[in-house]
C-alpha positions in Angstrom: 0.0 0.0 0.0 1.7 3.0 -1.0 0.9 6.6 0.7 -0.5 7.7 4.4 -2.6 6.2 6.3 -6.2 7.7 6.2 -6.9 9.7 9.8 -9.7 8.5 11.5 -12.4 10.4 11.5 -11.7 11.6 15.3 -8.7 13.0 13.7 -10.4 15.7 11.0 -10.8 18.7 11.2 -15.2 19.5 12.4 -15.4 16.2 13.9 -18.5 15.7 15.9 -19.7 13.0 18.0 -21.8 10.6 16.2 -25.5 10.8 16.0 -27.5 8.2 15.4 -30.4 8.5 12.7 -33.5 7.3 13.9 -34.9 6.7 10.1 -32.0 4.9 9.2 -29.8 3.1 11.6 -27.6 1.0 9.6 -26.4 4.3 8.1 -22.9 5.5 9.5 -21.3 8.7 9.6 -18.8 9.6 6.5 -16.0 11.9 6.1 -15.7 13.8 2.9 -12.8 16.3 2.2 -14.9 19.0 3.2 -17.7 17.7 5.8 -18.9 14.8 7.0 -22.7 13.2 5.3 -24.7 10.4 6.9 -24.5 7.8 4.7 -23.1 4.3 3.2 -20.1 3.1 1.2 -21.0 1.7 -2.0 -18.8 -0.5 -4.3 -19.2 -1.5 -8.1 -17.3 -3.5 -10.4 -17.6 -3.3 -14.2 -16.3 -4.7 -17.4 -14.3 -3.1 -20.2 -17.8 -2.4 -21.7 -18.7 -0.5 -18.3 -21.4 -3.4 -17.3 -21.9 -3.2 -14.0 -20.8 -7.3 -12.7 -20.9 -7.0 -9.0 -22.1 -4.1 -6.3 -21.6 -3.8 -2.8 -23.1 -1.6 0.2 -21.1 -1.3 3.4 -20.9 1.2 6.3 -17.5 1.6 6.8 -16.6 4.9 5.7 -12.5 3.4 4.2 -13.4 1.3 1.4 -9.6 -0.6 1.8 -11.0 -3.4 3.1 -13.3 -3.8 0.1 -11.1 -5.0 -2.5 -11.0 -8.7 -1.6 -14.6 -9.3 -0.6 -15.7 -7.4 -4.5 -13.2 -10.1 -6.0 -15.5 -12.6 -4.4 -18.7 -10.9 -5.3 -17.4 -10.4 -9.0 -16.3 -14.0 -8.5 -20.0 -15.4 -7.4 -21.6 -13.2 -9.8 -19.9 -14.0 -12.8 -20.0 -17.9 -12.0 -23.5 -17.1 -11.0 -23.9 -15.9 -15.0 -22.6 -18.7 -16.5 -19.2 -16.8 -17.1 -16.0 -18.4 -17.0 -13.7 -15.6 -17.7 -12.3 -13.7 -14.5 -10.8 -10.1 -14.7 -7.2 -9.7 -15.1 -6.8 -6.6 -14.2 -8.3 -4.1 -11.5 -8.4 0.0 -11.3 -8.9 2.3 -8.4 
Protein backbone atom coordinates (compact mmCIF):
# COMPACT_ATOMS: atom_id res chain seq x y z
CA UNK A 1 0.00 0.00 0.00
CA UNK A 2 1.72 3.00 -1.04
CA UNK A 3 0.86 6.60 0.71
CA UNK A 4 -0.48 7.72 4.42
CA UNK A 5 -2.63 6.18 6.27
CA UNK A 6 -6.17 7.74 6.25
CA UNK A 7 -6.94 9.75 9.78
CA UNK A 8 -9.65 8.46 11.52
CA UNK A 9 -12.42 10.43 11.47
CA UNK A 10 -11.72 11.63 15.32
CA UNK A 11 -8.71 13.04 13.67
CA UNK A 12 -10.45 15.67 11.05
CA UNK A 13 -10.83 18.74 11.24
CA UNK A 14 -15.17 19.54 12.38
CA UNK A 15 -15.40 16.17 13.87
CA UNK A 16 -18.45 15.72 15.90
CA UNK A 17 -19.70 12.99 18.04
CA UNK A 18 -21.85 10.58 16.17
CA UNK A 19 -25.48 10.83 16.04
CA UNK A 20 -27.52 8.16 15.44
CA UNK A 21 -30.41 8.47 12.67
CA UNK A 22 -33.50 7.32 13.93
CA UNK A 23 -34.91 6.72 10.11
CA UNK A 24 -31.98 4.86 9.24
CA UNK A 25 -29.84 3.06 11.63
CA UNK A 26 -27.60 0.99 9.64
CA UNK A 27 -26.36 4.26 8.12
CA UNK A 28 -22.85 5.48 9.54
CA UNK A 29 -21.34 8.70 9.56
CA UNK A 30 -18.77 9.57 6.49
CA UNK A 31 -16.00 11.90 6.14
CA UNK A 32 -15.73 13.82 2.92
CA UNK A 33 -12.77 16.35 2.25
CA UNK A 34 -14.85 19.02 3.22
CA UNK A 35 -17.66 17.65 5.75
CA UNK A 36 -18.92 14.75 6.97
CA UNK A 37 -22.69 13.23 5.28
CA UNK A 38 -24.72 10.35 6.92
CA UNK A 39 -24.55 7.81 4.65
CA UNK A 40 -23.11 4.32 3.16
CA UNK A 41 -20.06 3.14 1.21
CA UNK A 42 -20.96 1.68 -2.01
CA UNK A 43 -18.79 -0.53 -4.32
CA UNK A 44 -19.17 -1.55 -8.06
CA UNK A 45 -17.33 -3.54 -10.39
CA UNK A 46 -17.62 -3.26 -14.20
CA UNK A 47 -16.35 -4.71 -17.37
CA UNK A 48 -14.26 -3.12 -20.18
CA UNK A 49 -17.81 -2.38 -21.70
CA UNK A 50 -18.67 -0.51 -18.30
CA UNK A 51 -21.44 -3.42 -17.29
CA UNK A 52 -21.91 -3.21 -14.02
CA UNK A 53 -20.77 -7.30 -12.75
CA UNK A 54 -20.91 -7.01 -8.97
CA UNK A 55 -22.09 -4.12 -6.29
CA UNK A 56 -21.59 -3.85 -2.79
CA UNK A 57 -23.13 -1.59 0.21
CA UNK A 58 -21.06 -1.33 3.41
CA UNK A 59 -20.92 1.24 6.26
CA UNK A 60 -17.53 1.59 6.83
CA UNK A 61 -16.55 4.91 5.73
CA UNK A 62 -12.52 3.41 4.16
CA UNK A 63 -13.43 1.35 1.37
CA UNK A 64 -9.58 -0.64 1.78
CA UNK A 65 -11.00 -3.37 3.09
CA UNK A 66 -13.32 -3.76 0.12
CA UNK A 67 -11.08 -5.00 -2.50
CA UNK A 68 -11.00 -8.70 -1.62
CA UNK A 69 -14.61 -9.33 -0.62
CA UNK A 70 -15.71 -7.43 -4.54
CA UNK A 71 -13.22 -10.09 -6.00
CA UNK A 72 -15.47 -12.60 -4.41
CA UNK A 73 -18.70 -10.90 -5.28
CA UNK A 74 -17.42 -10.43 -9.04
CA UNK A 75 -16.28 -14.04 -8.55
CA UNK A 76 -20.00 -15.39 -7.40
CA UNK A 77 -21.61 -13.15 -9.77
CA UNK A 78 -19.93 -13.98 -12.81
CA UNK A 79 -20.04 -17.95 -11.96
CA UNK A 80 -23.51 -17.12 -10.96
CA UNK A 81 -23.87 -15.95 -15.05
CA UNK A 82 -22.56 -18.72 -16.45
CA UNK A 83 -19.16 -16.79 -17.12
CA UNK A 84 -16.01 -18.44 -17.05
CA UNK A 85 -13.68 -15.57 -17.67
CA UNK A 86 -12.27 -13.74 -14.50
CA UNK A 87 -10.84 -10.08 -14.68
CA UNK A 88 -7.22 -9.69 -15.09
CA UNK A 89 -6.84 -6.60 -14.18
CA UNK A 90 -8.31 -4.11 -11.46
CA UNK A 91 -8.35 0.04 -11.31
CA UNK A 92 -8.89 2.30 -8.43
Amino acid sequence: MCGRKPKEAVEKAGHQAPKVNTTDPESRMMSTKQRFVQGYNAQAVANAEQVIVAVAVTDEHNDTAQLHPMLATTAASLAAAGISDHPREAAG
